[in-house]
C-alpha positions, 0 to 999 in steps of 0.5 A: 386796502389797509385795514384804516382805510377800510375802517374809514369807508364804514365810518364815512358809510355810518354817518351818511346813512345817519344823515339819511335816517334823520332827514338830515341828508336832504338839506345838508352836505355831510361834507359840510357838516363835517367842515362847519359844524364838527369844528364848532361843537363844544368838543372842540371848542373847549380843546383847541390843542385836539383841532390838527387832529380833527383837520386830518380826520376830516380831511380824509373821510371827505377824500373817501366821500367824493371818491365813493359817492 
């Protein structure tokens, strides 16, 4: 396993347990919330030249959610 994608299984790993410890899990998809809600954020909004980016990113941490949990 390349060091990247190791890195990628912690972050997938770090925002569902901070999904899980804000109660958030429950109601919520991460996978979701990574497809709606990141794009719309005020982050990406006010730099829509950073949007390709953010597509591959999410891309492939959904990948390594589905595969892992």
């Amino acid at each position: 396993m390349s060091w990247n994608r190791a890195m990628d299984e912690v972050r997938v790993e770090r925002l569902i347990q901070k999904y899980k410890d804000n109660g958030e899990l429950v109601s919520e998809d991460p996978a979701l919330v990574m497809l709606k809600k990141w794009p719309a954020s005020k982050q990406y909004q006010d730099n829509s030249d950073r949007l390709p980016g953010l597509e591959k990113l999410v891309c492939k941490l959904i990948l390594i959610c589905f595969i892992e949990y």
